[in-house]
Backbone as JSON, one array per atom type, in Angstrom:
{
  "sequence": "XXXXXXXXXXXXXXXXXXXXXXXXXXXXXXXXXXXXXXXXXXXXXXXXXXXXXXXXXXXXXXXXXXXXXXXXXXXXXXXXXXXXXXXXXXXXXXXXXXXXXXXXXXXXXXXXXXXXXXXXXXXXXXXXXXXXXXXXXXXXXXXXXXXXXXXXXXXXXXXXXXXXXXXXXXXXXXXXXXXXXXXXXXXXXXXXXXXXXXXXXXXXXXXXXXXXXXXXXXXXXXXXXXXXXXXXXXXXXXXXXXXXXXXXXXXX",
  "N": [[-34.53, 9.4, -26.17], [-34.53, 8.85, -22.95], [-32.17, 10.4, -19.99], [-31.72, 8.59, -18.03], [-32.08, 6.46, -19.92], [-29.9, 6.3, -21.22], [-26.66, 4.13, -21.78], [-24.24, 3.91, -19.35], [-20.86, 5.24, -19.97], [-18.15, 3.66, -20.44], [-14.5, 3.79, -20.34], [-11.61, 1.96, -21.33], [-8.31, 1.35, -20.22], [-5.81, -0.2, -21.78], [-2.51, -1.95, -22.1], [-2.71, -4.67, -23.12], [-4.27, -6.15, -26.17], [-5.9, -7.68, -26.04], [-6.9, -7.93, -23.44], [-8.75, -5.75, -23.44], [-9.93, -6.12, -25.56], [-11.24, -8.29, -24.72], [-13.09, -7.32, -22.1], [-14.19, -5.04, -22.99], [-15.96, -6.6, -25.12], [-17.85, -8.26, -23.32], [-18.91, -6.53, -21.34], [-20.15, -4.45, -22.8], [-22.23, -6.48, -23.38], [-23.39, -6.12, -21.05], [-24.85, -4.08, -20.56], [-23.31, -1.83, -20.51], [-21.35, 0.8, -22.26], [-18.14, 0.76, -24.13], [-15.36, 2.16, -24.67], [-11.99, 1.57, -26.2], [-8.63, 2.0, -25.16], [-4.83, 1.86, -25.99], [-2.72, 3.05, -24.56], [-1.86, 6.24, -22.25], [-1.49, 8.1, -23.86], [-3.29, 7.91, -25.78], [-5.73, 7.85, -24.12], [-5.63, 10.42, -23.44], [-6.32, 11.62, -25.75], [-8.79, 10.53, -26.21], [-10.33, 11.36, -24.12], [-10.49, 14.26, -24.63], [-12.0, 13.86, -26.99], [-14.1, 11.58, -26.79], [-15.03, 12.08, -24.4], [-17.38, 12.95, -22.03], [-16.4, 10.58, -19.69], [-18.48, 7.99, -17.52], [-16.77, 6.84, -16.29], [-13.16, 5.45, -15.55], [-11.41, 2.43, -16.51], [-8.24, 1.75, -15.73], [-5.24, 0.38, -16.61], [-2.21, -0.52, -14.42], [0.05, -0.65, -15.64], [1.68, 0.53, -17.92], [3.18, 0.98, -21.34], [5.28, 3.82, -21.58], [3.76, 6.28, -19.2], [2.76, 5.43, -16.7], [0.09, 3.8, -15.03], [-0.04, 4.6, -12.27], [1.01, 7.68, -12.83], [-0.83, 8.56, -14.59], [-3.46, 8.41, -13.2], [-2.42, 10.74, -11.26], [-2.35, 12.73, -13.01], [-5.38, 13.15, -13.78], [-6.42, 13.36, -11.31], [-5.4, 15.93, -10.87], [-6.17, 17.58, -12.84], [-8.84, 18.5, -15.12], [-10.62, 16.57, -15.27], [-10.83, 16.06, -12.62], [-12.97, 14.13, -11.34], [-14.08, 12.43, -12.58], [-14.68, 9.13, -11.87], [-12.33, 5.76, -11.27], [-10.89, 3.02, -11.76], [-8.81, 0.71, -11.33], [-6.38, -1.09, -12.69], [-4.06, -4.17, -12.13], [-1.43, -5.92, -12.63], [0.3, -6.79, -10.26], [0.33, -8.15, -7.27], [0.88, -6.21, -5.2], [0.7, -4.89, -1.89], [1.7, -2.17, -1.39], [1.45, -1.38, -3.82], [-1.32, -1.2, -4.24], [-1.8, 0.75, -2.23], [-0.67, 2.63, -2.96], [-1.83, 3.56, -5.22], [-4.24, 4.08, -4.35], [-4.29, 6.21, -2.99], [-3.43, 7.74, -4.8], [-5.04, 8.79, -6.02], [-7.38, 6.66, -6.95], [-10.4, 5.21, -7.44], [-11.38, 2.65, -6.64], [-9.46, -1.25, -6.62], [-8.23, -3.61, -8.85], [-7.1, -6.52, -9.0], [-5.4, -8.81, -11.55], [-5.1, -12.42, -12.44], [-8.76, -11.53, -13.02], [-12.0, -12.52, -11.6], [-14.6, -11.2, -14.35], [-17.34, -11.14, -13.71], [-16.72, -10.24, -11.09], [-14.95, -7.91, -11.81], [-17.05, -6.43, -12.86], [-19.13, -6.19, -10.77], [-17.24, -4.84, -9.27], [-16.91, -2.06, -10.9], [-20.08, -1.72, -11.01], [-20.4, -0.64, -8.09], [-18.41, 1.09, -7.71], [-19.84, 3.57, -9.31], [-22.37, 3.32, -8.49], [-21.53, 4.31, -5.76], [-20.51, 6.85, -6.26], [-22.77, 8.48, -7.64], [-24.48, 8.43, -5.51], [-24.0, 10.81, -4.13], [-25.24, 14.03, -3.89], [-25.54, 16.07, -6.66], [-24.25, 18.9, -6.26], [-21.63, 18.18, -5.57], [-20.17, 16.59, -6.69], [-17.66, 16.96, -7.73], [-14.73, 17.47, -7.29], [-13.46, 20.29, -5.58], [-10.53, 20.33, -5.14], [-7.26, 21.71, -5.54], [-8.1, 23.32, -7.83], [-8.1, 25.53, -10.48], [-7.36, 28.72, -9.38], [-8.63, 28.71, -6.97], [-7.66, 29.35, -3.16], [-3.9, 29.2, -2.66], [-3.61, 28.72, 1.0], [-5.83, 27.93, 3.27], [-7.72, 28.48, 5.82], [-9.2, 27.77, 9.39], [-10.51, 27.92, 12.52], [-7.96, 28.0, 14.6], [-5.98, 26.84, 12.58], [-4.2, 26.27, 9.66], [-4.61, 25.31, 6.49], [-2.14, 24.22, 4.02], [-2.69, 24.25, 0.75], [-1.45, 23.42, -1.61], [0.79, 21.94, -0.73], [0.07, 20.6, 0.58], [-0.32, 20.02, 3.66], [-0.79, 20.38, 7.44], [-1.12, 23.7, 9.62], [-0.11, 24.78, 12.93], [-1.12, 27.3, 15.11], [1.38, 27.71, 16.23], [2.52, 28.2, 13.99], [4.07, 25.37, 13.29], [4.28, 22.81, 11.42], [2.23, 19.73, 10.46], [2.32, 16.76, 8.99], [0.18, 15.09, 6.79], [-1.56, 12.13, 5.95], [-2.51, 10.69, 2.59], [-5.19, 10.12, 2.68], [-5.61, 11.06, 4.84], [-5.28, 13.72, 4.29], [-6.88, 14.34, 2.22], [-9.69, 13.69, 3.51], [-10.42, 15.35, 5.13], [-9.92, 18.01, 3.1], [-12.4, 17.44, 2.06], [-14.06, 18.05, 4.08], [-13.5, 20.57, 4.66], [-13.82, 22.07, 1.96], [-16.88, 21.67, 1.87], [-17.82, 23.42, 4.27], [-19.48, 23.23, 7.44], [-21.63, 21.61, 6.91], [-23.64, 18.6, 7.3], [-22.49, 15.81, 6.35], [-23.17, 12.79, 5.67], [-21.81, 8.94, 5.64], [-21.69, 7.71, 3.82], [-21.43, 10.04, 1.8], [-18.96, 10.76, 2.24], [-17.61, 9.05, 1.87], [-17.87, 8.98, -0.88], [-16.57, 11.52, -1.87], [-13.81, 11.36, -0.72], [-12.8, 9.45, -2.32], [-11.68, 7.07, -2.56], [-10.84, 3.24, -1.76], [-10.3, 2.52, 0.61], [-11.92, 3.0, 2.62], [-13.85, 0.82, 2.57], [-12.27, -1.3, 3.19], [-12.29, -2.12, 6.14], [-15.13, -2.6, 8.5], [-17.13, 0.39, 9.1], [-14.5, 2.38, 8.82], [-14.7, 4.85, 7.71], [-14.91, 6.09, 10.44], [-12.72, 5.52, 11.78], [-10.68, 7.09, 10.08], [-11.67, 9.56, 10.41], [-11.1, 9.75, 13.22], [-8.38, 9.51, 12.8], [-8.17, 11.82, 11.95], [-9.04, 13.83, 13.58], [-7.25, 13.62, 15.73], [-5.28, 14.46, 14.53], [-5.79, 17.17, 14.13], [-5.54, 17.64, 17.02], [-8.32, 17.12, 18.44], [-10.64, 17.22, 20.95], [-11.68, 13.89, 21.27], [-13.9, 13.47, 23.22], [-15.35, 15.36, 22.84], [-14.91, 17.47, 20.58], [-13.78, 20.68, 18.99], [-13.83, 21.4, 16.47], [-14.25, 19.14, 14.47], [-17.46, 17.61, 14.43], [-19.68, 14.76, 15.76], [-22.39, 14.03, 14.52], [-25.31, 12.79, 15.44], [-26.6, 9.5, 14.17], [-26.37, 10.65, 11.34], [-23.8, 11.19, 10.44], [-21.09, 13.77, 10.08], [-19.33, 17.12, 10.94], [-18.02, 19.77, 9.76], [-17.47, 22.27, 11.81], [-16.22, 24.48, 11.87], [-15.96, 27.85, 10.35], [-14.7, 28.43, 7.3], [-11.81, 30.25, 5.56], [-10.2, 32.36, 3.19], [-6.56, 32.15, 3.65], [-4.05, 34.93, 3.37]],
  "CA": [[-34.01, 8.55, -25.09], [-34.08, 9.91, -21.36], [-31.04, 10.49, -19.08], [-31.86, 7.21, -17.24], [-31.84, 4.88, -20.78], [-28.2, 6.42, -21.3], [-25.73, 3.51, -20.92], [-22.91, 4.27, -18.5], [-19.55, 4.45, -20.55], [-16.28, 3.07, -19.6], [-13.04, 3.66, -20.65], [-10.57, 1.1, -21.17], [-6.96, 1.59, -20.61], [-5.2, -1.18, -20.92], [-1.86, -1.94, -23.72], [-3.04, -5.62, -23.75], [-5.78, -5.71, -26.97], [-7.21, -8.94, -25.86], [-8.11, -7.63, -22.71], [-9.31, -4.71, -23.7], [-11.32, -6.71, -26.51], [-13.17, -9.01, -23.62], [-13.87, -6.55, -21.42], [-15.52, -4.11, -23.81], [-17.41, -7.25, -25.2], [-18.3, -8.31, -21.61], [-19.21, -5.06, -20.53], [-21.41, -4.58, -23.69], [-23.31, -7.29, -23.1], [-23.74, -6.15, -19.33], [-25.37, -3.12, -21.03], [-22.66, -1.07, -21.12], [-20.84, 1.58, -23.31], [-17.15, 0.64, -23.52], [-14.09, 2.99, -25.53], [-10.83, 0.93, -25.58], [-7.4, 2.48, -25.55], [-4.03, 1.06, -25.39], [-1.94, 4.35, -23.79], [-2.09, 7.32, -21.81], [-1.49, 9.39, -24.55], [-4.48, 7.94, -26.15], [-6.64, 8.49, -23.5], [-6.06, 11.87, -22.77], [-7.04, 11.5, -26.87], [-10.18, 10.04, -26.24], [-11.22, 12.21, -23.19], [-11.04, 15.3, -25.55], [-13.04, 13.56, -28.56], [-14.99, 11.26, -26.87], [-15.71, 11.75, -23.3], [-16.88, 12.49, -20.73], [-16.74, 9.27, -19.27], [-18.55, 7.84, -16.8], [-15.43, 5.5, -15.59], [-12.06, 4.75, -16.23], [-10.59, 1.16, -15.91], [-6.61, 2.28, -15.58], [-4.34, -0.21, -16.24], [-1.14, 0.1, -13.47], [1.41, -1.03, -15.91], [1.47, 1.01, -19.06], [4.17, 2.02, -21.95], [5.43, 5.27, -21.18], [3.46, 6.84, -18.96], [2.12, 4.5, -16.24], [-1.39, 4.63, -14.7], [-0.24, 5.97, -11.25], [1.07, 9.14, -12.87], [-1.9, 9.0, -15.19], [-4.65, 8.83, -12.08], [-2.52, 11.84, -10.5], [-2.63, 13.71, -13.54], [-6.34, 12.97, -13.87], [-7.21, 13.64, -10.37], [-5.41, 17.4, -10.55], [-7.01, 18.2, -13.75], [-10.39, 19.11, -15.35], [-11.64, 15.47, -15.0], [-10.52, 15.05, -11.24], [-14.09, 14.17, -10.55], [-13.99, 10.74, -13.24], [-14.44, 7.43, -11.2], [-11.47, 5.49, -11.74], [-10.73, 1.48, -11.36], [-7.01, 0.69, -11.37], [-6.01, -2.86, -12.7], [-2.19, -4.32, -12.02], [-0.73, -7.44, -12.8], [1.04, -7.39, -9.21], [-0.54, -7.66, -6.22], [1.85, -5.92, -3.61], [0.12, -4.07, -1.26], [2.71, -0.59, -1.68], [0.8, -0.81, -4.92], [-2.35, -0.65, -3.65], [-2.27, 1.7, -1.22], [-0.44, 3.86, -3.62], [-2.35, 3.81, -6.21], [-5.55, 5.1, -3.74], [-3.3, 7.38, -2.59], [-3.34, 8.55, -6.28], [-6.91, 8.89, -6.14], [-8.22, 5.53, -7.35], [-11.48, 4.71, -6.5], [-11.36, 1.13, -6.37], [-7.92, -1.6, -6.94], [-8.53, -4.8, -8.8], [-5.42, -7.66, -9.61], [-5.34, -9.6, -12.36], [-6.52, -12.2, -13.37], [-9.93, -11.56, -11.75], [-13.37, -12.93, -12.71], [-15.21, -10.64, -15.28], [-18.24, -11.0, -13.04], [-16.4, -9.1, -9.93], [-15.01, -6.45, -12.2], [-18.4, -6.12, -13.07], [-19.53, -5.72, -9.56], [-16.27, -3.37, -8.97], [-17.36, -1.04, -12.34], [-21.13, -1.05, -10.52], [-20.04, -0.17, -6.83], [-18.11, 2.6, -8.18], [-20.75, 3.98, -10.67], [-23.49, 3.72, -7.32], [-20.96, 5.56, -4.58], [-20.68, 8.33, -7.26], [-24.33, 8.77, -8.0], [-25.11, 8.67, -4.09], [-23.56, 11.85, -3.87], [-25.47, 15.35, -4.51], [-24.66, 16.75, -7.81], [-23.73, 19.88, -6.37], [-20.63, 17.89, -4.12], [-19.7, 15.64, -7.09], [-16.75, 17.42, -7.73], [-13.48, 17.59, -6.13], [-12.52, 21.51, -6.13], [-9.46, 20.47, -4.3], [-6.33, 22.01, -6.77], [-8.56, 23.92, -8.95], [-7.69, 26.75, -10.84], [-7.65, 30.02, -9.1], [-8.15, 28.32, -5.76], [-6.91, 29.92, -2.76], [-3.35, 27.95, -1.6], [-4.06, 28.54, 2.29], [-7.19, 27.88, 4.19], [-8.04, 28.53, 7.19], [-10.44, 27.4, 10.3], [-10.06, 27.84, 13.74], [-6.89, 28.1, 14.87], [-5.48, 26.11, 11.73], [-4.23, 26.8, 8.48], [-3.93, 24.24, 5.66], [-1.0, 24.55, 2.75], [-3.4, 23.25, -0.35], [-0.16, 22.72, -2.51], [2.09, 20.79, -0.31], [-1.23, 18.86, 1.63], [-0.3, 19.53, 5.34], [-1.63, 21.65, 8.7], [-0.31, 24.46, 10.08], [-0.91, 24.86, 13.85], [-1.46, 28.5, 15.35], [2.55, 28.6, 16.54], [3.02, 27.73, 12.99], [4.57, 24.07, 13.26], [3.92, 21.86, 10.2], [2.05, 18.54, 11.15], [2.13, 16.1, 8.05], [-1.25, 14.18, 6.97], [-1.08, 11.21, 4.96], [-3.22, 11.12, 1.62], [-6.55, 9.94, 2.92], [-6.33, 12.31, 5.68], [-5.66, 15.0, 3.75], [-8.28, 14.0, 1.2], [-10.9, 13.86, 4.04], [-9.96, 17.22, 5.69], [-10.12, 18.77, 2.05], [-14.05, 17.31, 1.9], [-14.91, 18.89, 4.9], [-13.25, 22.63, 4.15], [-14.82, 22.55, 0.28], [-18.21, 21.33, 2.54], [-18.18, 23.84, 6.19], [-20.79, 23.54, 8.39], [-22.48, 20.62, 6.08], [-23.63, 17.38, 7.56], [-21.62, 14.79, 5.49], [-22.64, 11.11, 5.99], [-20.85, 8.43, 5.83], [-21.41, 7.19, 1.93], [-20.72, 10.85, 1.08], [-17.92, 10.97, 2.78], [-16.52, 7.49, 1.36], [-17.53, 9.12, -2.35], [-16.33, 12.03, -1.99], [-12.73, 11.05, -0.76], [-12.76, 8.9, -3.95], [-10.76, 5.56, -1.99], [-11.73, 2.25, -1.34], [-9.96, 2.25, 1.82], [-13.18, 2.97, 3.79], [-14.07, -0.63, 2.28], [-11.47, -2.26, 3.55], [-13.56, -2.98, 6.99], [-16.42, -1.95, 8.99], [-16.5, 1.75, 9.77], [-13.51, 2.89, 8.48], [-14.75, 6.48, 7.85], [-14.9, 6.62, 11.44], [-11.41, 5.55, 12.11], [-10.42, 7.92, 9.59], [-12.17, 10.39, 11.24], [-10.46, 9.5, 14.59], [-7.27, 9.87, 13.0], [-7.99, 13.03, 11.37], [-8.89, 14.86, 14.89], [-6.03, 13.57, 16.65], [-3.91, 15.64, 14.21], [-6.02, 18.51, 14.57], [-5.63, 18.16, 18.5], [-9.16, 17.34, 18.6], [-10.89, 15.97, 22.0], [-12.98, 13.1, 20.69], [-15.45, 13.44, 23.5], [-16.04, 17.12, 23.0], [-14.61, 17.79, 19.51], [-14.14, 21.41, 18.82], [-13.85, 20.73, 14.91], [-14.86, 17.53, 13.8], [-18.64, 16.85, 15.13], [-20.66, 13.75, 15.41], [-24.13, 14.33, 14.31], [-25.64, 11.33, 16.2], [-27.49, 8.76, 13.44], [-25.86, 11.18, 10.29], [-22.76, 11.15, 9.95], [-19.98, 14.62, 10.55], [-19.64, 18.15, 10.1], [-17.07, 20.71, 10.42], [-18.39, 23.13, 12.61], [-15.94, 26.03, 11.63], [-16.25, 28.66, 9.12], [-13.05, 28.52, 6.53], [-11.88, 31.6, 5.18], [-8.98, 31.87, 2.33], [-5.52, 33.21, 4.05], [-3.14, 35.54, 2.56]],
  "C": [[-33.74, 9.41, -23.85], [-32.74, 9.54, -20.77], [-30.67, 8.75, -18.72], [-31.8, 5.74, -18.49], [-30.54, 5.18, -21.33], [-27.88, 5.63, -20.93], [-24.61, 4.25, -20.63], [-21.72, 3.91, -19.57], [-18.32, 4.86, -19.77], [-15.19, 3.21, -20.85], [-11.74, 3.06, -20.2], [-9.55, 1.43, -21.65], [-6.07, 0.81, -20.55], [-4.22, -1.34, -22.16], [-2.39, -3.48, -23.88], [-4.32, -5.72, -24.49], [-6.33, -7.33, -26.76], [-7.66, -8.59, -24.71], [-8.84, -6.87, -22.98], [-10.43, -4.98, -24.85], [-12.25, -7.45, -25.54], [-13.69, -8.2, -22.64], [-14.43, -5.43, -22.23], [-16.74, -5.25, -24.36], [-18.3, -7.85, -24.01], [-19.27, -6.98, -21.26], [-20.11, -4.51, -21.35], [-22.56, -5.56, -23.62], [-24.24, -7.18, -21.75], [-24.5, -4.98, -19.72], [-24.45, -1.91, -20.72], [-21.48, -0.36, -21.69], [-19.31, 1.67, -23.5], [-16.41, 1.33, -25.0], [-12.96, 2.35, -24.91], [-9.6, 1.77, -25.96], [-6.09, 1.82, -25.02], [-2.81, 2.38, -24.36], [-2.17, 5.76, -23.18], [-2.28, 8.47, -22.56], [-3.21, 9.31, -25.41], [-5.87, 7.93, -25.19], [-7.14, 9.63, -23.49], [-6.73, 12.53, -24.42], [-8.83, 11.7, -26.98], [-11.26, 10.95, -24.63], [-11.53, 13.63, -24.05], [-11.92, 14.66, -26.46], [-14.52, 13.14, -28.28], [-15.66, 11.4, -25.23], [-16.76, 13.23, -22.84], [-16.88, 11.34, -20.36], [-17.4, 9.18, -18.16], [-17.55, 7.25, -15.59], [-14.48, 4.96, -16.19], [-11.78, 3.58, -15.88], [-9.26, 1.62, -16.92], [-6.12, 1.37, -15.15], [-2.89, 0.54, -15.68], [0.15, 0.01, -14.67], [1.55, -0.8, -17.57], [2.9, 1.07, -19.84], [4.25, 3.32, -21.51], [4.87, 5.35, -19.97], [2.73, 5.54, -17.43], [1.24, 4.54, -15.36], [-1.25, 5.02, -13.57], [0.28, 7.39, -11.71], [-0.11, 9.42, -13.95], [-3.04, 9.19, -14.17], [-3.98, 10.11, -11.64], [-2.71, 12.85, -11.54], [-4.3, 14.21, -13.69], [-7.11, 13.29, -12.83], [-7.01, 15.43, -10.16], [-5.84, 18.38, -11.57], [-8.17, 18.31, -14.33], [-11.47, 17.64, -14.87], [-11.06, 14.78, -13.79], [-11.96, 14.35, -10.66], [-14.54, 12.6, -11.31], [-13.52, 9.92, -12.38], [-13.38, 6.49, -11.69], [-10.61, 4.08, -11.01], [-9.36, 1.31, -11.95], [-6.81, -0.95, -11.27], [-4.33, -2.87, -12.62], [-1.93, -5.75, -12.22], [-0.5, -8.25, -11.32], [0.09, -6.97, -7.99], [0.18, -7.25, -4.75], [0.77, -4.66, -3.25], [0.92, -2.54, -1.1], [1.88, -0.22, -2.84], [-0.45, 0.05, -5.16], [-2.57, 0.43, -3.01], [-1.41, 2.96, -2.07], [-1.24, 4.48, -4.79], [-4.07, 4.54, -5.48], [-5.25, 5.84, -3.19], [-3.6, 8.3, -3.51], [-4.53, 9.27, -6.63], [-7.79, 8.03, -6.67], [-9.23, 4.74, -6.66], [-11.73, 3.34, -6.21], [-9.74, 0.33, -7.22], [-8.88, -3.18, -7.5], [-7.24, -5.49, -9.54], [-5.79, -8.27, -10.34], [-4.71, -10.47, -12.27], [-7.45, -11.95, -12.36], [-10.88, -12.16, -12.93], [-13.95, -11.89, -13.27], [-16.36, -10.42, -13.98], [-17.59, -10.14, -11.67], [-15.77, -7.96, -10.48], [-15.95, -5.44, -12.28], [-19.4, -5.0, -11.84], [-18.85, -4.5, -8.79], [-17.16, -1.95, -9.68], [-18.97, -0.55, -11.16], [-21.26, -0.06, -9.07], [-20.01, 1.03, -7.28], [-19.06, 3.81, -8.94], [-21.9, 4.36, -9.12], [-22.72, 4.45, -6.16], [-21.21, 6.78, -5.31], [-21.71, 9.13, -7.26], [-25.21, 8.83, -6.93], [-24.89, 10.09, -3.83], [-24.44, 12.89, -4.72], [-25.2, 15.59, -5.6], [-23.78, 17.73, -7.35], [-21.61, 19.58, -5.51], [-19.95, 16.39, -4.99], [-18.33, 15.6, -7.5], [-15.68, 17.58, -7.21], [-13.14, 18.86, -6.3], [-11.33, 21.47, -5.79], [-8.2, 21.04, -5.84], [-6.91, 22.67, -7.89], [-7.83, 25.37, -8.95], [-8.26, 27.9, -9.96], [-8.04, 29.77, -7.34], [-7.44, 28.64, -4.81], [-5.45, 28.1, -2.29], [-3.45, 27.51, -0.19], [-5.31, 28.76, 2.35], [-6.8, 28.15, 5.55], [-9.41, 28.42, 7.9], [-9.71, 26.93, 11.32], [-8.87, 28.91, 14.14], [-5.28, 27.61, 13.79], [-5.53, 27.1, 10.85], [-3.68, 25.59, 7.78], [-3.85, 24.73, 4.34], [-1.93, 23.28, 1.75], [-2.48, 22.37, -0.88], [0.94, 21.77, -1.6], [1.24, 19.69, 0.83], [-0.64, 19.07, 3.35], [-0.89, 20.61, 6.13], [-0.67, 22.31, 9.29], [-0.58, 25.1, 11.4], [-0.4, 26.73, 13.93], [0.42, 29.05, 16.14], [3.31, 28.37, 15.19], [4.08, 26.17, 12.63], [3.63, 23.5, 12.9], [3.17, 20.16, 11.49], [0.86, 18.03, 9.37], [0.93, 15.64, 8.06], [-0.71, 13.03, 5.87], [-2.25, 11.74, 3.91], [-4.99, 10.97, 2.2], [-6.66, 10.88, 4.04], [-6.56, 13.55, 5.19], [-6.89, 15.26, 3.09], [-9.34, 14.26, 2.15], [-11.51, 15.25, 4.6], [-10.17, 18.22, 4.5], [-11.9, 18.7, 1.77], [-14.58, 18.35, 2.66], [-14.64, 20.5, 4.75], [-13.76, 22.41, 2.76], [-16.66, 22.49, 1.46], [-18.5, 21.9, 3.96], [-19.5, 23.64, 6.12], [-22.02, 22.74, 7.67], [-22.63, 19.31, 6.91], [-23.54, 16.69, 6.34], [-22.27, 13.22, 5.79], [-21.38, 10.33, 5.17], [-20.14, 8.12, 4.49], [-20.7, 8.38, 1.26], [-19.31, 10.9, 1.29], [-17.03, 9.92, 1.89], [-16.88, 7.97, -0.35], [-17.23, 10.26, -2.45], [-14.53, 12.18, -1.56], [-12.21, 10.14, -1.61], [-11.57, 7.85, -3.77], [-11.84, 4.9, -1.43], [-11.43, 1.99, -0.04], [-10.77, 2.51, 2.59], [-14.05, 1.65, 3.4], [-13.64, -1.52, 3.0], [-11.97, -3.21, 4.82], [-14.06, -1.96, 7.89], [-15.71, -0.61, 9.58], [-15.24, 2.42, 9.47], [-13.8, 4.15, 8.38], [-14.36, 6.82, 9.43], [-13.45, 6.65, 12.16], [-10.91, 6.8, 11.41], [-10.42, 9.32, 9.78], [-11.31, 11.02, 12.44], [-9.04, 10.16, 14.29], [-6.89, 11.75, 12.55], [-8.03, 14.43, 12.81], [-7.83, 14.48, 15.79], [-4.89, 14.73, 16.13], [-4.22, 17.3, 14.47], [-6.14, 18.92, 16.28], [-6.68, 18.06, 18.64], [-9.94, 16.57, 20.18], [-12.1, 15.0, 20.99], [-14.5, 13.08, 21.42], [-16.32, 14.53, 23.28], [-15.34, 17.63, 22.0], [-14.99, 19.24, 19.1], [-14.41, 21.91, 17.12], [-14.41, 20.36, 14.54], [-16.36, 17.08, 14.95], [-19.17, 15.43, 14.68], [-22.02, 14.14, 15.18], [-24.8, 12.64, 14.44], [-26.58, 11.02, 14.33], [-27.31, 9.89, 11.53], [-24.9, 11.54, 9.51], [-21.89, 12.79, 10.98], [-20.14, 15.48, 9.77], [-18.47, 18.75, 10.62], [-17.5, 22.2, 10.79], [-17.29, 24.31, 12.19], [-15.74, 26.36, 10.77], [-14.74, 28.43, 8.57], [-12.87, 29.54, 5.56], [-10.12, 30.95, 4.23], [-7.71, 33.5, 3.06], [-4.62, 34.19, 3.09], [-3.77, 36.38, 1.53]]
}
């Protein structure tokens, strides 16, 4: 059997066993490969035994352990690079935006139709697989990893996520900025489009509506002081997307 007649498997985390029974039979019938678990602990079970996975579906509202501190553990350890669909009972938007904060690549509320999970599960599965192999990875927090970077005139604190301008005064980022700013220092002097960009910051919030990378973008050179018409940083590469034009070196 080649690469390509591999079905995609999913891992279900959910403590209710009737969902977790129709969406594995669902999802089998859709052609594919589903491992159900009801807790975090049995996940991190089933990622040693049986994974890798292609994709988690992470329920928000677990015993113990509950799936936003399971996505952050998951995003700062060996499998930060697992696609990862985040179900919740509640649909408050604090939730949302925390939980892609967390690093969840897509948010879906319950109940939903089977057929748009479906379509969630595939989205996610095709951003992923748009991306390079060599750039599928998040090195952000890896072992051995320097904590400061630097480029330019900047220096950014890996472990506490913010920028450090050249008279040394802190200037906070939120998570998606940081996240995007971390793409482009793992990636100098790379033209990025836009898809990579939106799968390699591993949020749906560049979904949310048209162009959003580019806002994102926008907001990310404002913090670095950037001019937008003449960006000494953050380039436009007309009809390709963005690059970060300076070299990044590890401080200290």
């Amino acid at each position: 059997m080649s690469t390509a007649d591999v079905p995609d498997h999913v891992l279900i985390v959910d403590d209710d066993r009737e969902i977790r029974e129709l969406l594995s039979t669902y999802l089998a019938k859709q052609g594919l490969r589903a491992t159900t678990v009801p807790s975090g602990r049995h996940m991190r079970a089933a990622l040693e035994e049986a994974g890798p996975f292609d994709l988690i579906i992470l329920d928000l509202m677990l015993p113990g352990e509950d799936g936003l501190a399971l996505c952050r553990d998951l995003r700062a350890g060996k499998h930060k690079a697992m696609p990862i669909l985040m179900l919740t009972a509640r649909d408050e938007e604090a939730d949302r935006i925390l939980g892609l904060e967390m690093g969840a690549d897509d948010y879906l509320t319950k109940p939903f139709a089977a057929r748009e999970l479906l379509a969630r599960v595939r989205s996610v599965l095709r951003r992923t697989r748009m991306l390079p192999p060599n750039m599928r990875s998040d090195s952000s927090n890896g072992e051995g990893a320097p904590q400061m970077l630097g480029f330019g005139d900047w220096q950014v604190d890996t472990a506490a996520r913010h920028l450090i301008d050249a008279q040394g005064v802190m200037v906070s980022l939120s998570g998606a900025e940081y996240r995007l700013l971390r793409v482009f220092l793992d990636h100098p002097q790379k033209v990025l489009s836009r898809d990579q960009l939106l799968g390699l910051t591993q949020g749906r919030e560049a979904e949310l509506f048209e162009r959003s990378i580019d806002l994102l973008v926008s907001r990310l050179r404002q913090r670095l002081r950037d001019d937008a018409r003449e960006p000494r940083y953050i380039k436009t590469v007309r009809s390709e997307g963005y690059v970060l034009s300076a070299a990044v070196r590890a401080v200290g």
